[in-house]
C-alpha positions in Angstrom: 21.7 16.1 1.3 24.9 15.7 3.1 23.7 16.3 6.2 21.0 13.5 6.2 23.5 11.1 4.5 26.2 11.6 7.7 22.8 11.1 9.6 22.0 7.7 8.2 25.4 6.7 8.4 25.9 7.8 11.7 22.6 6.0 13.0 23.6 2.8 10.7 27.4 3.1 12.6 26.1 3.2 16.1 23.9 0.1 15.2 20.7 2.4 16.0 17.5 2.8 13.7 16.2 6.5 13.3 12.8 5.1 14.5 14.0 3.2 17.6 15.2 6.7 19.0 11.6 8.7 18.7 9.8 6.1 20.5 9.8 5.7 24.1 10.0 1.9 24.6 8.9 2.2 28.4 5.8 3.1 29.5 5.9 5.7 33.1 6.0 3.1 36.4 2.9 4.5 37.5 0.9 3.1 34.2 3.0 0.0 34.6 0.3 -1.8 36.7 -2.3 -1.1 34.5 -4.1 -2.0 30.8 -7.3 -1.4 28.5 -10.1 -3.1 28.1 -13.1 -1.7 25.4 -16.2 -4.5 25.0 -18.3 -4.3 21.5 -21.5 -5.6 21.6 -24.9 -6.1 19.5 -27.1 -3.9 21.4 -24.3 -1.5 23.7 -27.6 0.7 25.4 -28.7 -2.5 26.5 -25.8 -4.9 27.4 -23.7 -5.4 30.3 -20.0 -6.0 30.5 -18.7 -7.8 34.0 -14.7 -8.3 34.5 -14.2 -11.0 36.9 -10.6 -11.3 38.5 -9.3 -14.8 39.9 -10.1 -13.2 43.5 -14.2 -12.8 42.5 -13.6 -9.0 42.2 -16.6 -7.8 39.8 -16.2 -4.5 37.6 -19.3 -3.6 36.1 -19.3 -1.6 33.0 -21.0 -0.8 29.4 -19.8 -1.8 26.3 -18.2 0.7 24.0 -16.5 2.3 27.3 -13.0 1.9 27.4 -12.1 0.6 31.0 -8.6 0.8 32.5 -8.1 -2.1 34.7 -5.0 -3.9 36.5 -2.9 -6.5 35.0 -3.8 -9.9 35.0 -6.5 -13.1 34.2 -10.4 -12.0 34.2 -13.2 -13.7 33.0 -15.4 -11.3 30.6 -19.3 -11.9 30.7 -21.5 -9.9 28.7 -25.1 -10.1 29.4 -27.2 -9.8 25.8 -30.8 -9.6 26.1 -31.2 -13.0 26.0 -28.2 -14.6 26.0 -24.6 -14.5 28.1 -21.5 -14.5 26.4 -18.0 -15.6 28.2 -14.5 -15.2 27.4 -11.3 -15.4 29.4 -8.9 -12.6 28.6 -5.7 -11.2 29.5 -4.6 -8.1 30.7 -1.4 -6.8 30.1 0.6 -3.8 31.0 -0.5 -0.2 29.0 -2.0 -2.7 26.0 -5.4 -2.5 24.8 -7.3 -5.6 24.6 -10.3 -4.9 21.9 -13.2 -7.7 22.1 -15.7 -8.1 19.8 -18.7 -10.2 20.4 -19.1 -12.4 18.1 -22.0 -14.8 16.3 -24.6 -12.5 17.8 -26.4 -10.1 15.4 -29.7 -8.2 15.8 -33.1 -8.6 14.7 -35.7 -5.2 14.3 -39.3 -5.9 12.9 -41.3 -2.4 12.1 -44.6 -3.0 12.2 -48.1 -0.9 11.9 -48.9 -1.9 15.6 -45.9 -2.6 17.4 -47.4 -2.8 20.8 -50.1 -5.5 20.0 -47.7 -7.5 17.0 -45.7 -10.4 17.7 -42.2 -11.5 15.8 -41.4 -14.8 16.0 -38.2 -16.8 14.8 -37.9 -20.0 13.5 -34.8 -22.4 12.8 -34.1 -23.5 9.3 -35.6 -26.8 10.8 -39.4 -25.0 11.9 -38.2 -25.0 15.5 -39.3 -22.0 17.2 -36.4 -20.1 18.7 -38.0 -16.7 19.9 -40.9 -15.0 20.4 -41.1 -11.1 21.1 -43.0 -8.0 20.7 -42.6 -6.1 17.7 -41.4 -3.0 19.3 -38.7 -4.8 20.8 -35.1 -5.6 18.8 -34.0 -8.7 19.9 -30.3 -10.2 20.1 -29.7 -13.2 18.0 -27.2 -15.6 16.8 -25.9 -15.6 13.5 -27.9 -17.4 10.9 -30.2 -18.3 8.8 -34.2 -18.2 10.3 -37.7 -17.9 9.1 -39.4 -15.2 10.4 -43.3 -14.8 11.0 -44.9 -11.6 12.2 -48.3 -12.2 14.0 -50.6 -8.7 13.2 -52.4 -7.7 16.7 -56.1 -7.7 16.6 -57.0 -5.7 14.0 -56.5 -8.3 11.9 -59.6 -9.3 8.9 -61.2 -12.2 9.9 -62.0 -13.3 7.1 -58.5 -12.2 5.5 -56.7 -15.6 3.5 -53.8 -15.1 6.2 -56.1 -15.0 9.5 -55.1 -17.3 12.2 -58.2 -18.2 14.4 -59.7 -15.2 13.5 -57.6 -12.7 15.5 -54.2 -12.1 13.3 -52.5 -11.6 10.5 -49.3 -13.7 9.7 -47.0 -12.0 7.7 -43.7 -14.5 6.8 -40.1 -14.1 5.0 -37.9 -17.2 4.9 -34.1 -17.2 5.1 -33.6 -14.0 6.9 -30.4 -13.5 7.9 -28.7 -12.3 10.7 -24.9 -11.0 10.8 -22.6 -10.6 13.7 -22.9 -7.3 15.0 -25.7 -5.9 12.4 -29.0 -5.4 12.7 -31.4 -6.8 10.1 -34.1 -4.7 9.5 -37.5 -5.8 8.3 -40.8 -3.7 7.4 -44.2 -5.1 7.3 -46.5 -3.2 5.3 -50.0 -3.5 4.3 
């Protein structure tokens, strides 16, 4: 007990806090020159990061990789299926710059025939704002859509639902889509 209380009052006499002596507050030279950069995205198998320095320099990497990269100003693009997202950052010495994308989320519809069904999403409004296969997830913006799912071929003809004879429509109103989730849907019969 004594010996810590001559240790506080030693550290509180010199004008030095116990935790400013553990840490190191200078990083070696040689990591000096350097920083961290780690991208998250929707769909990181898919997506492409791209670091652009004020010279043009490109460096090309995936998201979820953390990349060490010189000081200074780049320009982030990440490449989304359909989409590009941009973002100036800055790169400091040994600090890690995390970046999120955001206001994107991801849409997966499972259906019985996934290589001959269509998804396709609709604005609040009845604008359509995508069109893809079922077996494909697709990248999205955060919201609020309707979505209709077009059954391939097999579809009944004579079927209430039947569109010209050849599909099935399946439809679910105000599906939503969060950043950086994937909403899943399953259509059944």
């Amino acid at each position: 007990m004594r010996i810590a209380f001559w240790t506080l009052t030693f550290f509180f006499i010199a004008g030095i806090s116990p935790r400013a002596v553990a840490l190191d507050p200078v990083a070696p030279k040689a990591e000096r020159v350097f920083g961290f950069v780690e991208v998250v995205s929707p769909l990181p198998e898919s997506d492409l990061c791209t670091l652009i320095d004020a010279s043009g320099a490109r460096i090309d990497f995936k998201p979820g990789q953390m990349l060490k990269v010189p000081i200074g100003q780049y320009l982030l693009k990440v490449k989304l299926q359909n989409d590009e997202w941009s973002k100036q950052i800055s790169v400091t010495p040994t600090e890690f710059n995390y970046v999120a994308v955001p206001g994107y989320g991801n849409l997966k519809v499972k259906t019985p025939n996934p290589a001959s069904d269509t998804v396709e999403v609709y604005s609040e409004d009845g604008a359509l704002l995508r069109s893809f296969p079922a077996s494909q997830t697709e990248t999205i913006p955060m919201g609020t859509y309707q979505v209709k799912v077009k059954i391939g071929a097999g579809g009944a003809i004579n079927h209430p639902n039947a569109v010209n004879g050849y599909y099935s429509m399946v439809s679910k109103d105000r599906v939503m889509i969060l950043p950086l989730a994937t909403r899943e849907i399953v259509v059944t019969f």
